[in-house]
Residue frames as qw, qx, qy, qz and C-alpha x, y, z in Angstrom:
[[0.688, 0.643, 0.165, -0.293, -6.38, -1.67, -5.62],
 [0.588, -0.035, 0.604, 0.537, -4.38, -3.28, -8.48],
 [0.300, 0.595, -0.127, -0.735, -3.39, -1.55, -10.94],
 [0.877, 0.407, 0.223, -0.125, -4.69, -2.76, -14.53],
 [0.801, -0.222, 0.374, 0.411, -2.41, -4.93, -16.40],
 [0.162, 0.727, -0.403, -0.532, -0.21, -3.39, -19.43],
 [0.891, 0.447, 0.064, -0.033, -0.06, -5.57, -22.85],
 [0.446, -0.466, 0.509, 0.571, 3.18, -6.43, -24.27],
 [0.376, 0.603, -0.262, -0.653, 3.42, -5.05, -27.46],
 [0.745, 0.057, 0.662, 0.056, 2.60, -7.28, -30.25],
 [0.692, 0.711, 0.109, 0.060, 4.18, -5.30, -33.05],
 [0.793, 0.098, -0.053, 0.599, 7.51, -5.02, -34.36],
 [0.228, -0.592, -0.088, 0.768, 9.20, -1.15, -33.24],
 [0.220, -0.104, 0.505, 0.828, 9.14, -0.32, -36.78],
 [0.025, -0.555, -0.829, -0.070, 5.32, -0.46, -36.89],
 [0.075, 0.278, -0.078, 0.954, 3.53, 2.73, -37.52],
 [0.554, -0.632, -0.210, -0.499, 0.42, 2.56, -35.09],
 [0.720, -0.206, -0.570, 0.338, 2.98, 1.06, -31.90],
 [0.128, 0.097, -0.520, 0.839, 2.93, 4.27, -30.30],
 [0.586, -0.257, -0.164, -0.751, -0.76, 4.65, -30.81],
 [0.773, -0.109, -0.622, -0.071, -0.81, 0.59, -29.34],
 [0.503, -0.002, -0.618, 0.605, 1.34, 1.71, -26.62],
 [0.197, -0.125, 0.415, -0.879, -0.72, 4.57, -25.22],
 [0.772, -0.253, -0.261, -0.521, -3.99, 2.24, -25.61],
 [0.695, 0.014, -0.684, 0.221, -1.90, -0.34, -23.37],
 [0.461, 0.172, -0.465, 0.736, -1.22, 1.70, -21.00],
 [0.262, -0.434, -0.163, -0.847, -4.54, 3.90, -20.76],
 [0.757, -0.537, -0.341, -0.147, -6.17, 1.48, -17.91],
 [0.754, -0.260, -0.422, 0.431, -3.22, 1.87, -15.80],
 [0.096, 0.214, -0.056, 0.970, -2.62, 5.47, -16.18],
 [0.524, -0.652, -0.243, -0.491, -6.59, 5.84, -14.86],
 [0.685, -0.638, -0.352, -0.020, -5.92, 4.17, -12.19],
 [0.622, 0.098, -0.113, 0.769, -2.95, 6.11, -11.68],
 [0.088, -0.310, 0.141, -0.936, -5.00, 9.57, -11.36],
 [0.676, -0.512, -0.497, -0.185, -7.76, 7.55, -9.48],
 [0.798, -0.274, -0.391, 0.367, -5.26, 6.86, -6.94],
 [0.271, 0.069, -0.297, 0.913, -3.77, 10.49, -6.65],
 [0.313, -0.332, -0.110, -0.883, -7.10, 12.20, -6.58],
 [0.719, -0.520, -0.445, -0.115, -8.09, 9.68, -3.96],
 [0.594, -0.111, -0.302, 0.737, -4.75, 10.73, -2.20],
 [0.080, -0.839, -0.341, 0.416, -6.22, 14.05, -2.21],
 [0.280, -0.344, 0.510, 0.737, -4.89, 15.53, -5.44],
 [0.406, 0.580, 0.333, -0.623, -6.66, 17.05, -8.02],
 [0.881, 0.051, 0.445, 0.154, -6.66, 16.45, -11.30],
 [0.444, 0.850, -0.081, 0.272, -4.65, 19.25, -12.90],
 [0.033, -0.827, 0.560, 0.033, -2.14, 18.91, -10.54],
 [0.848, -0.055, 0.526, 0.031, -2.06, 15.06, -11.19],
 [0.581, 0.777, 0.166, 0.175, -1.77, 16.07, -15.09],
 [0.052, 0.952, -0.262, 0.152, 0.94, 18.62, -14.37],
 [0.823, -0.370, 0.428, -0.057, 2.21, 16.36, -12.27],
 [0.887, -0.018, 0.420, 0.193, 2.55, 13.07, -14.60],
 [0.522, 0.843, -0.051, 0.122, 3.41, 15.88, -18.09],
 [0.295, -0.761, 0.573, 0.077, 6.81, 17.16, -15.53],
 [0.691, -0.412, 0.579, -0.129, 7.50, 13.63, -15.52],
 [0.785, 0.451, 0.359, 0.226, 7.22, 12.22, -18.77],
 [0.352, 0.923, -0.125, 0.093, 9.32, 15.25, -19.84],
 [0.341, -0.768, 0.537, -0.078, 11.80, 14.97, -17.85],
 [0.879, 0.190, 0.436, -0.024, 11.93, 10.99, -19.01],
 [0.710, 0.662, 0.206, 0.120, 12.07, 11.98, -22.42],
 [0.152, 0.895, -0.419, -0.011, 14.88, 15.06, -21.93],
 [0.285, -0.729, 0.618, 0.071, 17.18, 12.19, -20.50],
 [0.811, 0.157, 0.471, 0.309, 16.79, 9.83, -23.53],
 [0.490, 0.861, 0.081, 0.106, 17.65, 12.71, -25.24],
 [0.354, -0.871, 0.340, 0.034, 20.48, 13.47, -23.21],
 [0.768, -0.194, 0.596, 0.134, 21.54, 9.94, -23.48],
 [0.804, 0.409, 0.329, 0.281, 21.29, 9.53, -27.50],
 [0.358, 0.901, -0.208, 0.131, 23.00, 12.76, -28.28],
 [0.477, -0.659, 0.582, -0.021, 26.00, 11.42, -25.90],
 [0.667, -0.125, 0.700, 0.222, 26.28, 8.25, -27.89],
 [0.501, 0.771, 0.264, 0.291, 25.95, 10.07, -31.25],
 [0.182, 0.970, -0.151, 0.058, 28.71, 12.58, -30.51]]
């Protein structure tokens, strides 16, 4: 199964609804993302738990990254 395609953004960064654009871009691929674990035999709270770990983690090491090039 392919996963569904992502848009490329079609506003400028400075745009206040582009994160709201980005999480509609993404929303078909992210289904088929817990489709695919909960076909894998994964439920979907630990798929959730799961993808939340992950995105955090993500996020701590742009943080990591900007405070390093800001100090």
């Amino acid at each position: 199964m392919a996963m569904k395609e992502i848009r490329s953004p079609r506003v400028e960064k400075s745009h206040p609804e582009r994160s709201l654009l980005c999480e509609e871009s993404i929303e078909g691929a992210f289904e088929d993302l817990m489709f695919a674990a909960r076909k894998a035999g994964w439920n979907e709270e630990e798929v959730a738990n799961a993808l939340v770990n992950l995105a955090h983690d993500r996020w701590m090491s742009f943080q990591k990254r900007d405070r390093a090039l800001h100090s």
